[in-house]
Each structure stands twice: as C-alpha cells, then as structure tokens.
Backbone bond lengths (Angstrom), bond angles and torsions (degrees), N, CA, C in turn:
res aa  C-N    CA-C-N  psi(-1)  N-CA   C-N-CA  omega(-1)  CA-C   N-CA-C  phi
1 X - - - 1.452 - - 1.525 110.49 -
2 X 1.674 99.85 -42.27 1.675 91.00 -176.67 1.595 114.00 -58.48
3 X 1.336 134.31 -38.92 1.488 145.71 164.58 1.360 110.14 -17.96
4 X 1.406 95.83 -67.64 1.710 118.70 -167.56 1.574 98.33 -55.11
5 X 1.329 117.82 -62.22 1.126 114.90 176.95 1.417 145.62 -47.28
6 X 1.589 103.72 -42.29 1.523 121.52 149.56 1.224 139.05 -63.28
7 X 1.831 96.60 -25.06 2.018 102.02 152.36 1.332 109.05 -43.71
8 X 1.979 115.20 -76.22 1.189 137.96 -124.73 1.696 82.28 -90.41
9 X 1.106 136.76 1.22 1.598 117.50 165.07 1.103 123.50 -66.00
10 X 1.262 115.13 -35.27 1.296 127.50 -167.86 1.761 102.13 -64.40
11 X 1.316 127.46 151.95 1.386 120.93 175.03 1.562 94.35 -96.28
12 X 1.037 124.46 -59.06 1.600 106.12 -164.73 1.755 97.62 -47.23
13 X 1.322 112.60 -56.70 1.774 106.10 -162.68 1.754 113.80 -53.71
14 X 1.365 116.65 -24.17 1.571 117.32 135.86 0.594 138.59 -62.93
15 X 1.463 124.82 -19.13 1.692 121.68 159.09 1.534 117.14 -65.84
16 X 1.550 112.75 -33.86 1.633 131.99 -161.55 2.010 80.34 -81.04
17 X 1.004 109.82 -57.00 1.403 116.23 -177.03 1.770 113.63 -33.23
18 X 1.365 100.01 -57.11 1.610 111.30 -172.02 1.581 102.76 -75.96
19 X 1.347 127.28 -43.83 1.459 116.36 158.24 1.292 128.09 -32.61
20 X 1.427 109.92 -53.81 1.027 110.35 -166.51 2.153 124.32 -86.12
21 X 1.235 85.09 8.22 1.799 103.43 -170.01 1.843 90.87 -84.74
22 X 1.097 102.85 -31.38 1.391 91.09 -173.05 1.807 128.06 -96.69
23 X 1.616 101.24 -15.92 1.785 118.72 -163.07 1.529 90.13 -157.19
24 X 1.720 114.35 138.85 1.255 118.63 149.30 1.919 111.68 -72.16
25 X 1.124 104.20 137.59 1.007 119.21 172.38 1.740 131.31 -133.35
26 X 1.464 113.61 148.25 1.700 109.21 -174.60 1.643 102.66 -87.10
27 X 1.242 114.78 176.45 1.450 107.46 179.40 1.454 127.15 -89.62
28 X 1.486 114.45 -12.94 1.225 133.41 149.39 2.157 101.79 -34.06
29 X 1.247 97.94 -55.44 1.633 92.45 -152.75 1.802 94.79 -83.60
30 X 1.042 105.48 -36.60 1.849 106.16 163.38 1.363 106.26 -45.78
31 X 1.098 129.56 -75.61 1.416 141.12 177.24 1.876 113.42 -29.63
32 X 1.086 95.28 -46.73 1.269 100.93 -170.23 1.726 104.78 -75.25
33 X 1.296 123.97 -10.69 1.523 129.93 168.38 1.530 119.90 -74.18
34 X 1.282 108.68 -11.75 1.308 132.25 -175.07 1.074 133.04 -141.85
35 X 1.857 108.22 134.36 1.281 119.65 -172.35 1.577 129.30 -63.28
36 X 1.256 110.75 9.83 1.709 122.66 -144.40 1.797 83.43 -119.39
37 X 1.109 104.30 130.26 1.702 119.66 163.58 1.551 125.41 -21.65
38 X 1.135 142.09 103.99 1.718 149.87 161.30 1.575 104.66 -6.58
39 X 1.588 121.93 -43.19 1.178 116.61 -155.03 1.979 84.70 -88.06
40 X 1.493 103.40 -58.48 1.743 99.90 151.89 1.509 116.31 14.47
41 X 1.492 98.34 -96.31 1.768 120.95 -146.94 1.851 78.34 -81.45
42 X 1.380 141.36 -10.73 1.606 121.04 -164.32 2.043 82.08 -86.85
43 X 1.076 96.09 -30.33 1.765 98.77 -171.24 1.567 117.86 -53.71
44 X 0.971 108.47 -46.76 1.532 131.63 160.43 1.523 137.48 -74.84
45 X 1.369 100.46 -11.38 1.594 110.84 171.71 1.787 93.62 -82.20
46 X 1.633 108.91 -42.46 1.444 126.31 -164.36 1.468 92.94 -56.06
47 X 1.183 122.47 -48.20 1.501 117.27 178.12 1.560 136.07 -56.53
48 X 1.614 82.69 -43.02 1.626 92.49 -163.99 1.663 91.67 -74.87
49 X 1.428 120.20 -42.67 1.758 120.60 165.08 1.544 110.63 -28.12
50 X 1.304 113.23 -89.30 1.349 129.76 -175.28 1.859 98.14 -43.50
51 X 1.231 130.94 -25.46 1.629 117.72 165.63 1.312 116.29 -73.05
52 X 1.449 125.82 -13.01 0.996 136.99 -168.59 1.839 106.75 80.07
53 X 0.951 141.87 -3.60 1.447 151.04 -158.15 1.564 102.30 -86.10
54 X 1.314 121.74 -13.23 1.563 136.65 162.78 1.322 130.63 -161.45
55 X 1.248 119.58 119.67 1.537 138.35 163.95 1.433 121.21 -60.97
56 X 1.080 112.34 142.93 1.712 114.49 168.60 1.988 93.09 -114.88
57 X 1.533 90.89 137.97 1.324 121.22 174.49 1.577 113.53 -93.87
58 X 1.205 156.02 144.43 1.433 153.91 135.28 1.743 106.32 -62.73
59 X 0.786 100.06 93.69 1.887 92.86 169.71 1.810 117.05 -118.96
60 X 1.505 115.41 86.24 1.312 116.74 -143.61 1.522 114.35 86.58
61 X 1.518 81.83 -139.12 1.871 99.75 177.50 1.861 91.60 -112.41
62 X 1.199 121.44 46.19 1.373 113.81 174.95 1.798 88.46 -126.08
63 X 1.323 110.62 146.03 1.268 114.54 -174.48 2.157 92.57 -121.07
64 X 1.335 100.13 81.64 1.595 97.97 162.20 1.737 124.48 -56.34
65 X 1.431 102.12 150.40 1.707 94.15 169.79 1.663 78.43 -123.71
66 X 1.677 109.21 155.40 1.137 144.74 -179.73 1.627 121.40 -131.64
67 X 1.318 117.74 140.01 1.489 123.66 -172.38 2.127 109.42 -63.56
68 X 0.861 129.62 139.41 1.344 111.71 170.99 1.612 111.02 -132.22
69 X 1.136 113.43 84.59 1.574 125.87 -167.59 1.298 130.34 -49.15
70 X 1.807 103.57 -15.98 1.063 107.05 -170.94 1.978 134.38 -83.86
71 X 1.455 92.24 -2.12 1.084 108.31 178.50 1.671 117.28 -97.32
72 X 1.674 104.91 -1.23 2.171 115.56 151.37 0.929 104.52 -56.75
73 X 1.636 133.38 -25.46 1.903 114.00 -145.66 1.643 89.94 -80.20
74 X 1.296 129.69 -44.64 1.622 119.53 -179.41 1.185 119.25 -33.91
75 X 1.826 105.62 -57.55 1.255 111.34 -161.50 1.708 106.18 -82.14
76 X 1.423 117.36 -32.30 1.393 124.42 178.96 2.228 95.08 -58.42
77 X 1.155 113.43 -43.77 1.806 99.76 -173.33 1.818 105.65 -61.65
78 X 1.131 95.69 -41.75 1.500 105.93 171.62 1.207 112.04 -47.34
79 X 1.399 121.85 -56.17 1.585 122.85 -176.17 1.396 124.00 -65.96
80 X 1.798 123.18 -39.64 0.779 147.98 153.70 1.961 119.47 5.26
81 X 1.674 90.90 -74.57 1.465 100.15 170.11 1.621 117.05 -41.09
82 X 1.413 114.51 -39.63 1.219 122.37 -154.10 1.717 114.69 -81.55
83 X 1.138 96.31 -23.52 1.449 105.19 169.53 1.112 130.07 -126.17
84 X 1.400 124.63 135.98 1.540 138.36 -175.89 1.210 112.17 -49.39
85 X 0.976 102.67 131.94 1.638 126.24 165.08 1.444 122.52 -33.45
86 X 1.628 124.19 104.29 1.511 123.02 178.63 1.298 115.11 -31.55
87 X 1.309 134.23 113.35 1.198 125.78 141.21 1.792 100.99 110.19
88 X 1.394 111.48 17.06 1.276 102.57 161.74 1.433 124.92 -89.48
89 X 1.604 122.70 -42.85 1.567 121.42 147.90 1.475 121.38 -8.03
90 X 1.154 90.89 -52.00 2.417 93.34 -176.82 1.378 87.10 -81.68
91 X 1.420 139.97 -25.36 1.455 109.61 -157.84 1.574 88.71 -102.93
92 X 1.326 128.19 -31.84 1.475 95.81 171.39 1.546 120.08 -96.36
93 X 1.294 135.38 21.50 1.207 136.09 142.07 2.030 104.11 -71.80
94 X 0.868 113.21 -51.38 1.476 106.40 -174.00 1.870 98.44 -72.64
95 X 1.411 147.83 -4.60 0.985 133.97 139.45 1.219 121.53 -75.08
96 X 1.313 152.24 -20.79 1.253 160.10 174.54 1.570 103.27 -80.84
97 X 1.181 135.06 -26.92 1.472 157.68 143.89 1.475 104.83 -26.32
98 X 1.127 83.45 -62.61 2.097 91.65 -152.18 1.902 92.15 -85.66
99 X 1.656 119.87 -18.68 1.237 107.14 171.27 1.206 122.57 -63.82
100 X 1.122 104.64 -54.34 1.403 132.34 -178.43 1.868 111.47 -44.65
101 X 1.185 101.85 -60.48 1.716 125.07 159.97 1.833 112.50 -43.23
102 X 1.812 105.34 -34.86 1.761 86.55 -167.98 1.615 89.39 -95.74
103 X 1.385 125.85 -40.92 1.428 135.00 173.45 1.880 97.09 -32.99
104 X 1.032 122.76 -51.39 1.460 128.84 -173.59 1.630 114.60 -60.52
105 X 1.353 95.01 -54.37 2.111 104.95 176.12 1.316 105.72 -63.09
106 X 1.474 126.92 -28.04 1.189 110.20 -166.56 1.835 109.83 -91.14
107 X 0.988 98.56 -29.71 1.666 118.65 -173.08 1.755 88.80 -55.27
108 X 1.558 108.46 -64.78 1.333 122.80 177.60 1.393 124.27 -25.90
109 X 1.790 103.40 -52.69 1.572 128.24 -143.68 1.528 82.32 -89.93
110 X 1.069 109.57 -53.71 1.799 118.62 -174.45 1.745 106.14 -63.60
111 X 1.083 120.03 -54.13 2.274 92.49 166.97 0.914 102.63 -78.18
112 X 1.133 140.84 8.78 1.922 106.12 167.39 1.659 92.20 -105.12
113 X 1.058 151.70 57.01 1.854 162.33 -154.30 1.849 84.29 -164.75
114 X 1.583 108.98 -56.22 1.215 94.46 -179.02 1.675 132.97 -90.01
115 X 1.193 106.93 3.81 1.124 114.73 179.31 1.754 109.44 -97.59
116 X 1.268 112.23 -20.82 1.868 106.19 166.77 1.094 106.74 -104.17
117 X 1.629 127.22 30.56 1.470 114.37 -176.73 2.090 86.27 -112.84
C-alpha cells in the first residue's frame, strides 16, 4: 500500500494515471502531453511500474503502458474507514424530513383537540 501511495503523490504520475484509465498508451505519446523531459516522464512510468499501478505491453515493436487497477483495492480498504457511507446524507436528511413532518401533524392535530373542546 505504502508504494501505491508514493506513486499516486506525485501529480504528474496522476496525470500519467488519468491518461492511462481511458487508452493504452507508449511513452513517447505520454511524453508528448508534457512539458517535462522524455527521460522525465520514463522516470515516472519506472515508478508507477515498479508500484505495480502500470504494466508495459509489447504490441509489435511499440512498447504500450496500461492502467492496472488492481493494486487500488489495498489502498481503497484502507480509505474506506475514512469516508462515510454512500448515501447516508439523503437518508438522514429524509429522516430529519419525516421528523420534522410528524413534530408538525401533531402540533396541528393537538389545537384543533383544543379548539372543539
């Protein structure tokens, strides 16, 4: 996990990251997204490789790098704790809703009890 983490600090190697979620790509064409030196962006492919967070493919004489997702799930269980649970916000706004709503009928229900008594 610590690896993964010391990849994904880097902002360019999140940049190489988000490229690569969508298209395999060689490092020639990474490189070319960026203003920073060839030997640069090979430094950082070397990393994000060695994290396991990307593979290089042989396809021909073109050497692709590819995203490999499977090495987030560590760091994603890790993260996990840290953030709230999808979709509890709507469920306790829609309980604070319906309080608010029975607090109201009853307030209601109770003067009109006193108004025909």
């Amino acid at each position: 996990m610590d690896e993964v983490a010391k990849a994904i600090a880097d902002p360019v190697r999140r940049q190489i990251l988000e490229m690569l979620r969508s298209a395999r790509l060689s490092a020639g064409e990474i490189a070319e997204r960026f203003e920073i030196s060839r030997p640069a962006v090979s430094r950082h492919l070397r990393v994000l490789r060695e994290s396991g967070l990307v593979r290089d493919q042989l396809v021909g004489r073109r050497r692709l790098y590819v995203l490999d997702v499977a090495r987030f799930t560590e760091l994603l269980e890790w993260l996990a704790p840290f953030v709230p649970p999808a979709g509890w916000a709507r469920r306790l706004d829609a309980l604070e809703t319906e309080v608010y709503r029975t607090r109201r009928d009853r307030r209601a229900a109770g003067s009109g009890e006193e108004r025909s008594a």
